[in-house]
C-alpha positions as CSV (number, residue, x, y, z in Angstrom):
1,X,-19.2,11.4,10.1
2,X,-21.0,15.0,10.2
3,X,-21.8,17.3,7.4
4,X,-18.4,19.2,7.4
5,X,-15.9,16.2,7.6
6,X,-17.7,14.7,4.7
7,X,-17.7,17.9,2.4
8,X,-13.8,18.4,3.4
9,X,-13.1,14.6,2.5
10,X,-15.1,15.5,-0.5
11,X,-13.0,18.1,-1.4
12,X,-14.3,21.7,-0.3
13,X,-12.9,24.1,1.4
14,X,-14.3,25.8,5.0
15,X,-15.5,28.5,3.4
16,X,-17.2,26.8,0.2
17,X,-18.7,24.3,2.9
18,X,-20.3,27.4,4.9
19,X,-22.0,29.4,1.9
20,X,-22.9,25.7,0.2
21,X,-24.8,24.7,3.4
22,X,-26.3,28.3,3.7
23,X,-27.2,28.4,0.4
24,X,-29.3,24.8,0.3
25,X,-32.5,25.7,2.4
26,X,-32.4,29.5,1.0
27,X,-33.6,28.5,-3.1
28,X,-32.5,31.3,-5.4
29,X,-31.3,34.6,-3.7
30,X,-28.4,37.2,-4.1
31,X,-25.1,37.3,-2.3
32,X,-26.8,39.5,0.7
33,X,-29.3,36.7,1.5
34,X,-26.2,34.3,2.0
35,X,-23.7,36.9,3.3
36,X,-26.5,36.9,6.5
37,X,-26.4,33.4,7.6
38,X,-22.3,33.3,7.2
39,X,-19.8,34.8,9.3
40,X,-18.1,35.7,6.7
41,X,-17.5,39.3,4.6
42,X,-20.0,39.7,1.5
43,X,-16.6,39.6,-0.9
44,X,-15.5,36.3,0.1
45,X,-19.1,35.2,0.1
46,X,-19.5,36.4,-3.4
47,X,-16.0,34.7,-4.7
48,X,-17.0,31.5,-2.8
49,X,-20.1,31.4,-4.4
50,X,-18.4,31.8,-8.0
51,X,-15.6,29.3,-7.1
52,X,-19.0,26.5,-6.0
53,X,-20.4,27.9,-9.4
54,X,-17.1,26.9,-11.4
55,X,-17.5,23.5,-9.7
56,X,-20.9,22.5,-10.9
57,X,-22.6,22.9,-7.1
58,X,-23.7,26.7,-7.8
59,X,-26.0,27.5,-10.4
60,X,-26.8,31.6,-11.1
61,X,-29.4,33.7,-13.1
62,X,-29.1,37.3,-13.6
63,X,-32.5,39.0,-13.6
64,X,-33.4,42.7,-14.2
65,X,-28.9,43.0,-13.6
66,X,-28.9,41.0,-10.3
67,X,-27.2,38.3,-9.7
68,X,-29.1,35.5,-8.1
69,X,-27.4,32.1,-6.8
70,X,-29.1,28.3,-6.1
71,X,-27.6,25.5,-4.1
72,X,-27.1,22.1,-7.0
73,X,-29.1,19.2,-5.2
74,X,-27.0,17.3,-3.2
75,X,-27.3,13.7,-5.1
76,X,-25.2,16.4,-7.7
77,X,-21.9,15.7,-5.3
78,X,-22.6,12.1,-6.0
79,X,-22.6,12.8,-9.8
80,X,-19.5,14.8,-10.0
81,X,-17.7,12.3,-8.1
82,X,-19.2,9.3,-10.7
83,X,-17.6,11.9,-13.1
84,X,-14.3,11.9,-12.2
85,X,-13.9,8.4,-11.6
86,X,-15.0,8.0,-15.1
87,X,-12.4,10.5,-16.1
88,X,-9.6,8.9,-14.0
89,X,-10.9,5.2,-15.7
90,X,-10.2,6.4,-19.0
91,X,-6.7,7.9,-18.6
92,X,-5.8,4.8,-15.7
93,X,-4.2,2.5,-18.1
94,X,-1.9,5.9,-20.0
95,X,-1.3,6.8,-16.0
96,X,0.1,2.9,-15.3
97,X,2.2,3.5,-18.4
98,X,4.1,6.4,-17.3
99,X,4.3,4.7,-13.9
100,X,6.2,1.9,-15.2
101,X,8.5,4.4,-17.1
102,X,9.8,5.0,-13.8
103,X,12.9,3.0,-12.7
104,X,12.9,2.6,-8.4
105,X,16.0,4.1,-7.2
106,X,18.5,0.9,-6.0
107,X,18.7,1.0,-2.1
108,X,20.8,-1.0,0.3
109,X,20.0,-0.9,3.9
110,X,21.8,-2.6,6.5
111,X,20.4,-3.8,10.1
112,X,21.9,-5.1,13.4
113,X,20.9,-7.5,15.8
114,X,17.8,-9.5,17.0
115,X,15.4,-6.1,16.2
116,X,17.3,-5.5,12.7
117,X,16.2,-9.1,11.8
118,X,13.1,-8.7,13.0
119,X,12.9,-5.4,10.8
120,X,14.4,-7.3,7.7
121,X,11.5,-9.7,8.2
122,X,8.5,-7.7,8.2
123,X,9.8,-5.9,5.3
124,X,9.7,-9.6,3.5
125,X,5.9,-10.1,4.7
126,X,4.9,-7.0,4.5
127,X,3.0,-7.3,1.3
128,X,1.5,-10.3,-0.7
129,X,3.6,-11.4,-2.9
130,X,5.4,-14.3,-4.2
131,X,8.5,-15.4,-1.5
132,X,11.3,-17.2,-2.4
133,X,14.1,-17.9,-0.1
134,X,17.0,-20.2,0.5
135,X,19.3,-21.2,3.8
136,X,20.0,-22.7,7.0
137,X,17.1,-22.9,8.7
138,X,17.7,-24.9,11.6
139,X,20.9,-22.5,12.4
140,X,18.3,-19.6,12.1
141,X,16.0,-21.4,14.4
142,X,18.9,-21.8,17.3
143,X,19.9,-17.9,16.8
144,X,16.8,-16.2,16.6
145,X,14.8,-18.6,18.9
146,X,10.3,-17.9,18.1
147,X,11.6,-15.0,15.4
148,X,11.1,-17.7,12.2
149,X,8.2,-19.4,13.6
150,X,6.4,-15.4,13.9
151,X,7.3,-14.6,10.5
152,X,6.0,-17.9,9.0
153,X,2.3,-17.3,10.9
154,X,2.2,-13.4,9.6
155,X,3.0,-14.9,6.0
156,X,0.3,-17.4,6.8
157,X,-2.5,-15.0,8.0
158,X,-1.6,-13.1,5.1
159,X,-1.5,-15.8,2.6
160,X,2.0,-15.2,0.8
161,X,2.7,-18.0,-1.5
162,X,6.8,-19.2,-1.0
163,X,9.1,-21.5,-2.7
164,X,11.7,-22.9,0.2
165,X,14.8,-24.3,0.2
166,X,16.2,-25.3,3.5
167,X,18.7,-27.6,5.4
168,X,16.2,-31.2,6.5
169,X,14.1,-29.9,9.2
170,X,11.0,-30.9,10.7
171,X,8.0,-29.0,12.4
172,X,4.3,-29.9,13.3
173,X,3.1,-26.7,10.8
174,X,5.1,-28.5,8.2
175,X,1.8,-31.1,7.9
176,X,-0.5,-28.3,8.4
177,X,-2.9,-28.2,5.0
178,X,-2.3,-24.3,5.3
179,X,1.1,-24.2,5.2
180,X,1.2,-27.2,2.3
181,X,-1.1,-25.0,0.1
182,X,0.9,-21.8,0.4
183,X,4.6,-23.2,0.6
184,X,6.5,-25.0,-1.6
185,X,9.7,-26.9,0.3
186,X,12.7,-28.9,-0.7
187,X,15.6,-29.9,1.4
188,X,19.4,-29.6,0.6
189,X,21.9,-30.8,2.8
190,X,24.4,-28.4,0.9
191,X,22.3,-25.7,3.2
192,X,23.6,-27.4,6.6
193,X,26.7,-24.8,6.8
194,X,25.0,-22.3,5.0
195,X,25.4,-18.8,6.5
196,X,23.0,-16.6,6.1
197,X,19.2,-17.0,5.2
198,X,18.5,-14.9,1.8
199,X,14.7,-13.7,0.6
200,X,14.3,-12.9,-2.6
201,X,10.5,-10.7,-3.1
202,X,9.5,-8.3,-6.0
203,X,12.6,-6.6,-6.6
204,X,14.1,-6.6,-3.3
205,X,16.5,-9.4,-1.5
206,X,16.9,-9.2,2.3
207,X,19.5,-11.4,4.0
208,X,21.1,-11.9,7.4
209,X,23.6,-13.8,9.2
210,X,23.3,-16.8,11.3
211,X,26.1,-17.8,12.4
212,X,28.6,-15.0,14.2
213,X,27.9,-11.8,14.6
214,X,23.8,-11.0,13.6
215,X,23.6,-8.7,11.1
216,X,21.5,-8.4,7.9
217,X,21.0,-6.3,5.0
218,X,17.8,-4.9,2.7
219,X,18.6,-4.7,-0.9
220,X,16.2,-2.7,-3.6
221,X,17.5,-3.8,-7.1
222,X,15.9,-5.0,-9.9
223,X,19.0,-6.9,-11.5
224,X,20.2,-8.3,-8.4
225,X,17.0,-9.9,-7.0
226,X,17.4,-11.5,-10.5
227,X,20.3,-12.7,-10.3
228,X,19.8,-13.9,-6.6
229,X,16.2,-16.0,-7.8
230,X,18.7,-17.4,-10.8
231,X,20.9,-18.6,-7.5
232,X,17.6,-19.8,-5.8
233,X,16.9,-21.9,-8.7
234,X,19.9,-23.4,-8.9
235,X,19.8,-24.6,-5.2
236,X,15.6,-25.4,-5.9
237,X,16.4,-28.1,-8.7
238,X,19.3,-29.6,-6.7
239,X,17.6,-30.1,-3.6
240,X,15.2,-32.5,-2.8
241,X,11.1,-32.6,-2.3
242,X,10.4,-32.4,1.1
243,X,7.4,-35.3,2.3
244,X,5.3,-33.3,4.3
């Protein structure tokens, strides 16, 4: 990354980047001295100078009523940065607060189709985060073909812990030591009509159809993924441990 990107990401503007750089090899010297090695009028050199001053990179001396400027050392970027994270450290925990104050705005979303699924199911795994969800898997399977079997590797890779409960099925990852440490299974033959495959995650609950017509929808509630984990639980301490 060159000198310019870096001071941008840093947080300077062009023109502050310009007279800071000028200003570095030059020591202490007035506003002319500057103004000649930027392409830029000796006004806007002078205000950019002050602005840099304000922000701790400048440093001026006036001597017999000149004004003289000098370039801060560069390690002083580093300091003001260790500065401000120090400053954002202290208030984080007030910021977090006032974060949780806010209630998320309830959303419902609704999706059609093999690529609506497919949507509703990288919303589940998009994040790491506990996974609960409940339904016929084995009618999902014939409906949606490899769809599950994708979604169950990207929660893999990405190591998202789930609680399952499912209509008796059986598959080689079942025995996989991966998928034992991160899944949690039980079977319930109550599941073997079951419509619809339901995810409960955070405060969302995503659902869709597997028998008629595919559709599925994406619901952002706090009180409702309650209430749907309460329903998961139910079905959880009916069913039975799966032996994988």
């Amino acid at each position: 990354m060159d000198i310019t990107t870096s001071l941008k990401e840093y947080g300077l503007t062009d023109k502050e980047i310009a007279v800071y750089v000028a200003l570095l090899p030059l020591g202490t010297v007035t506003v002319q001295e500057v103004a000649r090695k930027v392409s830029l009028p000796r006004t806007t050199v002078y205000n950019t100078l002050n602005y840099l001053a304000e922000k701790g990179l400048v440093s001026t001396i006036v001597k017999k009523g000149i004004k003289y400027f000098t370039a801060a050392p560069p390690e002083e970027l580093l300091d003001k940065l260790e500065q401000k994270k120090r400053l954002l450290e202290s208030v984080l925990p007030k910021l977090k607060e006032l974060k949780k104050a806010v209630k998320a705005p309830s959303k419902i979303e609704i999706f059609e189709g093999f690529k609506g699924v497919y949507t509703i199911l990288s919303d589940v795994f998009r994040v790491k985060q506990q996974t609960y969800y409940f339904g016929c898997y084995n009618a999902s399977l014939n409906i949606l073909k490899h769809l599950p079997g994708h979604a169950r590797t990207i929660r893999l890779e990405k190591g998202i812990p789930a609680k399952i409960v499912i209509d008796p099925a059986d598959e080689d990852i079942f025995h996989t030591a991966k998928y034992k440490k991160l899944t949690g299974v039980r079977f319930s033959n109550a599941l073997k009509e079951f419509p619809a495959m339901i995810f409960i995650y955070g405060e969302k609950v995503a659902m869709y159809t597997v028998k008629g017509e595919l559709v599925g929808i994406i619901i952002q509630n706090k009180e409702f993924a309650q209430a749907m984990l309460m329903v998961f639980n139910m079905y959880w301490n009916q069913a039975k441990a799966a032996k994988i």
